[in-house]
C-alpha positions as CSV (number, residue, x, y, z in Angstrom):
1,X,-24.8,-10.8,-43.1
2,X,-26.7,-8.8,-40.7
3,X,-24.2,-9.0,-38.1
4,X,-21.6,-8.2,-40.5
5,X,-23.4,-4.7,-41.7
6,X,-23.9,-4.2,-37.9
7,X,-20.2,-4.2,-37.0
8,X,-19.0,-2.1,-40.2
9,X,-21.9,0.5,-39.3
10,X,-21.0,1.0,-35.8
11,X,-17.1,1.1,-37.0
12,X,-17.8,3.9,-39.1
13,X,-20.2,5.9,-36.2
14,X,-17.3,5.5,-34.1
15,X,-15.0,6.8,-36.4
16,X,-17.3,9.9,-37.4
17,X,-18.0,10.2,-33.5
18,X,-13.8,10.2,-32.9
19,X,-13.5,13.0,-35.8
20,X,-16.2,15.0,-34.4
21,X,-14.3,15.0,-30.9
22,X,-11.3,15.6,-32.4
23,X,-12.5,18.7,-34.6
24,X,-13.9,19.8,-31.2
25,X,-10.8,19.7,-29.3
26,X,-8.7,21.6,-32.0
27,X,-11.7,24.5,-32.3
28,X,-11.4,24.7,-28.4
29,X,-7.7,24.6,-28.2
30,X,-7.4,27.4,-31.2
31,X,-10.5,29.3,-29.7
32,X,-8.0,29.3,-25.9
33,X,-4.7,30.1,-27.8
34,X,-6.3,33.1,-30.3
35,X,-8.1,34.4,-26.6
36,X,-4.6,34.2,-25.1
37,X,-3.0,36.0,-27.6
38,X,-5.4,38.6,-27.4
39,X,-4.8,39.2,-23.5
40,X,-1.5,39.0,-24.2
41,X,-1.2,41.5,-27.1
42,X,-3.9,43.6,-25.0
43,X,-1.8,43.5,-22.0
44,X,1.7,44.6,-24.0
45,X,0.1,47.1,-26.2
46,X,-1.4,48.5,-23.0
47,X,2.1,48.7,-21.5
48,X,3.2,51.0,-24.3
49,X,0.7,53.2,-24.4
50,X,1.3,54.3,-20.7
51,X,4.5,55.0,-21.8
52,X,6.8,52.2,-22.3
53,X,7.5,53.7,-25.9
54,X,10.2,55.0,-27.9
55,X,8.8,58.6,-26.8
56,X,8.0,58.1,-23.3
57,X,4.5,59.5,-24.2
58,X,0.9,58.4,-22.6
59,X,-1.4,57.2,-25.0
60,X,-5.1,56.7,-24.3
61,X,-6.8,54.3,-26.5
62,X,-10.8,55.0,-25.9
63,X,-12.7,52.0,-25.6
64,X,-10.0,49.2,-26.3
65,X,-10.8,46.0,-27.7
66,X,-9.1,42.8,-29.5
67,X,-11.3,41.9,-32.2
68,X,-11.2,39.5,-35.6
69,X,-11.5,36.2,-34.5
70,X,-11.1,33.8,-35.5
71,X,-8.9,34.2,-38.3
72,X,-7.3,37.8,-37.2
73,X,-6.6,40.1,-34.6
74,X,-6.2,43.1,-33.9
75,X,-6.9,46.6,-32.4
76,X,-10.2,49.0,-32.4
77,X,-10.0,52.1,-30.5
78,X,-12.9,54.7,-31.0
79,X,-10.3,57.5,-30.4
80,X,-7.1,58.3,-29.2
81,X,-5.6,60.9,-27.4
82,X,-1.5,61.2,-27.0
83,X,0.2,63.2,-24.3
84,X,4.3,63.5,-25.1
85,X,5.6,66.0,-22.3
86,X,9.5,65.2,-23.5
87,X,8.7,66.5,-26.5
88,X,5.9,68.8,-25.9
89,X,3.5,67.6,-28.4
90,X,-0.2,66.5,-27.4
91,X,-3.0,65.3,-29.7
92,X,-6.5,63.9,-30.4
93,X,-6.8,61.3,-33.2
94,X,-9.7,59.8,-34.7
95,X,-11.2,56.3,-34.8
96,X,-8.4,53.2,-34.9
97,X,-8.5,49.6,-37.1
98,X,-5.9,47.3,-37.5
99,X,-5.8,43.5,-38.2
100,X,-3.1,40.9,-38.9
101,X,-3.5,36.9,-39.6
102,X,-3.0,34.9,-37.1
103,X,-0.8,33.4,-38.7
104,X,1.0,36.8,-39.2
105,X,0.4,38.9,-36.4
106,X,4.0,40.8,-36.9
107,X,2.4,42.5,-40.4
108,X,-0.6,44.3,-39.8
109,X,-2.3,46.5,-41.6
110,X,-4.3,49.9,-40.1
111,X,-6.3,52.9,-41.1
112,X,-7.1,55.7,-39.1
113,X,-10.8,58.5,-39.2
114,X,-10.6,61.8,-40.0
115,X,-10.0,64.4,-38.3
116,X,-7.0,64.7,-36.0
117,X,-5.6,67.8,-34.2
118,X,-1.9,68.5,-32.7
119,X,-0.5,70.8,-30.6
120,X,2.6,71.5,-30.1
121,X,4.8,73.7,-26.8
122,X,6.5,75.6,-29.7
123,X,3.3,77.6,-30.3
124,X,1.9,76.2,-32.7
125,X,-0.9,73.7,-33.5
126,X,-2.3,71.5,-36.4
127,X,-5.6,70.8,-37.8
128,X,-5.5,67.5,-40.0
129,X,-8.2,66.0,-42.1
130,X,-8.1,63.0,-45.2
131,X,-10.1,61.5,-47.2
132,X,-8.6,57.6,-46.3
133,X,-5.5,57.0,-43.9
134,X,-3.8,53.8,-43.9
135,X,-1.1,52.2,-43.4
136,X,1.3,48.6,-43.5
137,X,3.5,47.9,-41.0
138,X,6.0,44.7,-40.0
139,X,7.0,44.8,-36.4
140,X,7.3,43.1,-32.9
141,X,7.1,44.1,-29.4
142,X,10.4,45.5,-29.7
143,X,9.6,47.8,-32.6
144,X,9.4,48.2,-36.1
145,X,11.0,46.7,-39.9
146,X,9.7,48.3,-42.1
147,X,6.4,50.8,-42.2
148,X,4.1,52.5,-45.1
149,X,1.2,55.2,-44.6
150,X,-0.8,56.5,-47.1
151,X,-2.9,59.3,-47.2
152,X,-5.7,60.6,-49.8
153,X,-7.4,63.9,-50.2
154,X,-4.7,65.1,-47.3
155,X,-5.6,69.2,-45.6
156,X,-3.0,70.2,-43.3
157,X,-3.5,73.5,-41.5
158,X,-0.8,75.2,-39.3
159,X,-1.6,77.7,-37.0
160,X,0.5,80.0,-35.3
161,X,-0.9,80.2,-31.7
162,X,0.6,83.5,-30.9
163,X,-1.3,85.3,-34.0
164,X,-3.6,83.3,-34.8
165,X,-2.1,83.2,-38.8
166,X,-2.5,79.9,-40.7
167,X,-0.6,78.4,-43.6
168,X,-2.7,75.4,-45.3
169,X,-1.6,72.8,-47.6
170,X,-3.2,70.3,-49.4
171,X,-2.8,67.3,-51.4
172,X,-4.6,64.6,-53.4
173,X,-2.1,61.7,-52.5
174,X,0.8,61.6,-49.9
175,X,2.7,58.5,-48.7
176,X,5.8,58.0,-46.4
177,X,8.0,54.9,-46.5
178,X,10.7,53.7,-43.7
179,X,12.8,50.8,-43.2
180,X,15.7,49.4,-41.8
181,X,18.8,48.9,-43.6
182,X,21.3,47.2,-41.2
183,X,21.9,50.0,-38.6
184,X,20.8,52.5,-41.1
185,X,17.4,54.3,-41.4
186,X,16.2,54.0,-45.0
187,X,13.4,57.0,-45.7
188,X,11.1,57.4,-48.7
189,X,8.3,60.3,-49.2
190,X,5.7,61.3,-52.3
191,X,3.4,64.1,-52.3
192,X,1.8,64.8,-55.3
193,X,-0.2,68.3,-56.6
194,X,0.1,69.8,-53.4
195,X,-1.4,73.4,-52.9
196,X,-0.1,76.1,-50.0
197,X,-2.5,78.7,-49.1
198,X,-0.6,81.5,-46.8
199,X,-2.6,84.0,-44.6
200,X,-2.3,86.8,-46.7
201,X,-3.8,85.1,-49.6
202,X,-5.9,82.1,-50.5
203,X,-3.2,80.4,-52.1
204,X,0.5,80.9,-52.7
205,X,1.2,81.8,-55.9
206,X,3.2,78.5,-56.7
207,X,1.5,75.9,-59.2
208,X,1.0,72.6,-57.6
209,X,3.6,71.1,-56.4
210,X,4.5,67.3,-57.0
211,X,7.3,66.1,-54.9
212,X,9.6,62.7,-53.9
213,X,12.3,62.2,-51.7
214,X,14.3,59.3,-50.9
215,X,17.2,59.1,-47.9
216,X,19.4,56.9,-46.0
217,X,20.3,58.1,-42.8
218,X,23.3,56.5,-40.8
219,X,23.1,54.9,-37.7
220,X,19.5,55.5,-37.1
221,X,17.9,52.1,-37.6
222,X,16.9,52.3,-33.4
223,X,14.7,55.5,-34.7
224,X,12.2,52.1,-35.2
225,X,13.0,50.5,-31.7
226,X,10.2,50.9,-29.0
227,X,13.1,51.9,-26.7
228,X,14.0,55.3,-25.8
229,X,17.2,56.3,-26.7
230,X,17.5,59.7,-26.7
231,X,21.2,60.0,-28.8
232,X,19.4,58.3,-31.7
233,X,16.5,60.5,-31.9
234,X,19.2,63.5,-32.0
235,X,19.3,65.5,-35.4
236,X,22.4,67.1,-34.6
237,X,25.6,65.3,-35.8
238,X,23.4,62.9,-37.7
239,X,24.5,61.9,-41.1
240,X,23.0,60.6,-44.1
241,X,22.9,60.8,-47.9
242,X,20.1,62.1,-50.3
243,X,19.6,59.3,-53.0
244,X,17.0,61.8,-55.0
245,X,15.0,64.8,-54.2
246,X,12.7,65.6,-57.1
247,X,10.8,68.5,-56.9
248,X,8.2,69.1,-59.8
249,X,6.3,72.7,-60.4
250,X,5.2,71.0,-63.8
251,X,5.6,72.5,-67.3
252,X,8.8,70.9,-67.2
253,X,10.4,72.8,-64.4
254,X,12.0,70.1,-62.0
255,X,14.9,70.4,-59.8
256,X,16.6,67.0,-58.7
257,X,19.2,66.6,-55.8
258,X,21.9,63.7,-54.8
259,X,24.7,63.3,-52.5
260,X,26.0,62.9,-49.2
261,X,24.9,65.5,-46.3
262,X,25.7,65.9,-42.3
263,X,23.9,68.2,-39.8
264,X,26.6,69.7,-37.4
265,X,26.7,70.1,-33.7
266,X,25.4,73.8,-34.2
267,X,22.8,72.4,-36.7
268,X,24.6,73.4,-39.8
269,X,24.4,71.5,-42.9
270,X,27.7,70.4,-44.8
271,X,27.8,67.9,-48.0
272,X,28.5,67.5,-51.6
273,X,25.4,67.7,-53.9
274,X,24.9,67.3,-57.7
275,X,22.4,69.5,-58.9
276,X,20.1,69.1,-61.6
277,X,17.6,72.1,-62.9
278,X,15.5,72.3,-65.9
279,X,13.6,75.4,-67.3
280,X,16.0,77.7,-65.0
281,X,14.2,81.2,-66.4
282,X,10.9,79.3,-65.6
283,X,12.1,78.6,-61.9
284,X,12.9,82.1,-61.8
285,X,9.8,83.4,-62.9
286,X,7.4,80.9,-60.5
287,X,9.5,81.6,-57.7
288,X,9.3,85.5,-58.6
289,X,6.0,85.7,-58.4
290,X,5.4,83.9,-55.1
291,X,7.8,85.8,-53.3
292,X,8.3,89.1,-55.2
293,X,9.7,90.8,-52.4
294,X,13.3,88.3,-53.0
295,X,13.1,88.8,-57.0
296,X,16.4,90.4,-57.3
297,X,18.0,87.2,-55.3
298,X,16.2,84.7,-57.9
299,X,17.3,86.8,-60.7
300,X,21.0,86.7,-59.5
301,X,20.6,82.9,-58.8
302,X,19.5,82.6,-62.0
303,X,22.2,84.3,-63.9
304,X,24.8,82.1,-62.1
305,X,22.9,79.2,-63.1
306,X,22.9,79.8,-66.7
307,X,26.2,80.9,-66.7
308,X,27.1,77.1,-64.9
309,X,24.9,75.5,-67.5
310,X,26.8,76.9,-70.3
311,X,24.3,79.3,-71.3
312,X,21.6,77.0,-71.3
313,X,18.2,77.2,-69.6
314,X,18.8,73.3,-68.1
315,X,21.9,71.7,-66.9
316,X,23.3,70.1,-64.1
317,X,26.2,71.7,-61.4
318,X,27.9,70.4,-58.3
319,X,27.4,72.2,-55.4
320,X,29.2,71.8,-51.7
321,X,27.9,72.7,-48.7
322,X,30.5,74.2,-45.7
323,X,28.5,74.9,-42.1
324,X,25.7,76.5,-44.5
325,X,27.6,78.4,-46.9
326,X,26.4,76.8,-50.4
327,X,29.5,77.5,-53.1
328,X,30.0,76.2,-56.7
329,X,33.3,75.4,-56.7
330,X,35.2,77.9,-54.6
331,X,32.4,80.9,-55.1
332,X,29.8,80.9,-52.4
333,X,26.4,81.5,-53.9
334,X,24.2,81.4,-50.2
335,X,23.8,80.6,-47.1
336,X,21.2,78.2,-45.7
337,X,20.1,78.8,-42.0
338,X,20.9,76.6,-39.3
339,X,17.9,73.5,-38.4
């Protein structure tokens, strides 16, 4: 009977002693693959940011490190600086997160410190500071799905290097949305209650501003890809279609746009667009006092537009657009400039 406990004892030890190995060799097996990911992802992302990107640019991530395992990974940077000579643009960011599962690692999720600043070879720079900054994104080494950024309690000033003369905008939420669609670009943006402030004035004479826009631009799906290729990045010739511009002053005043648009060689726009405008004498009146030096051309605009509308302060009207001469019907009411 003794014997017999013995042997079933000693089974079980052996057993316990087996699983004990076992767990062992899986922890250091994970432990070597999650560290050989890391000096993998380390090694890539390190190849980007010396300018094996979609913008050619250097990009200097201070103090890089992989972090979160064992059940993530990702990025920490305690600042970044970015250095694009093609397109002239340099800047200094703050503080970098990110982490994905391991299971995951092509969806990651990131947030980004306060404040960063931009300059830019056209002569002018920008000053940026949030409240919180982050952002989802699903992509591989050869570049991005789909993306999302958020932003709360957003200040954005812009400063004209040559005078000195800054115009300042801010906003309690912002997000941007981008996708591909096949080989088109899908594009999505929300700003709500945002507040300009010109140099001439503390702030523009405009009530807060809520805005959204959503697009699909043609053909411009490799925008996402961390190749360069410069006849995709190329606004000229592009075309796309406007799915919904709101644009809210509140009070009931909201202007919505639709319809197809293209940007010619020259930078031209041309299109078809339906029109919709609510509270037009209200429009008129915001729009006058913010810029009352073009009153007499919101006035005119405004007589058209009720005429259009039936004599009613709110309709809806088609408009086309011919190498940026806007017309209602065959009566051209404008001209937009050039981009």
């Amino acid at each position: 009977m003794t014997s017999s406990t013995r042997s079933g004892q000693t089974t079980v030890t052996r057993k316990v002693f087996l699983l004990g190995i076992l767990v062992v060799v899986a922890a250091a097996v994970y432990s070597g693959g999650w560290m050989l990911a890391a000096t993998m992802m380390q090694k890539r992302v390190a190849e980007l940011l010396s300018g094996g990107n979609a913008a050619g640019a250097e990009v200097r991530c201070k103090d890089m490190d992989i972090r979160g395992y064992p059940f993530r990974i990702g990025l920490f940077c305690s600042a970044i600086t970015v250095d694009d000579r093609f397109n002239g643009i340099s800047a200094s960011l703050g503080a970098f997160r990110s982490a994905a599962q391991v299971y995951a690692p092509s969806h990651f999720v990131w947030e980004m410190d306060s404040p960063a600043e931009l300059r830019s070879a056209l002569g002018f720079s920008f000053s940026l500071q949030w409240d919180n900054l982050r952002s989802s994104v699903s992509a591989w080494f050869d570049g991005l799905s789909r993306s999302s950024l958020v932003a709360e309690g957003l200040k954005v000033d812009t400063t004209a290097v040559a005078d000195g003369r800054t115009v300042s905008v801010q906003s309690e939420h912002g997000e941007f949305h981008v996708r591909r669609n096949g080989e088109d670009l899908d594009a999505a943006a929300l700003v709500k209650n945002a507040v300009v402030a010109l140099p001439s004035a503390t702030q523009l004479a405009l009530p807060p501003i809520s805005a959204s826009v959503d697009v699909t631009m043609l053909g411009k799906a490799t925008l996402l890809d961390l190749v360069r290729n410069a006849a995709a990045t190329e606004l000229y010739g592009s075309k796309g279609e406007i799915r919904r511009l709101v644009i809210d002053l509140g009070e009931g005043r909201v202007l919505t746009v639709s319809g197809p648009l293209s940007v010619g060689d020259d930078g031209n726009l041309s299109g078809k667009l339906h029109l919709e405008l609510e509270k037009v004498e209200g429009w008129k009146d915001a729009l006058t006092t913010a810029f009352p030096d073009s009153a007499e051309n919101f006035a005119n605009a405004a007589k058209v537009l009720t005429a259009l509308f039936g004599g009613r302060d709110s309709g809806s009207a088609e408009l086309s657009l011919h190498e940026g001469v806007v017309s209602v019907g065959i009566i051209p009411i404008g001209v937009l400039p050039p981009l």
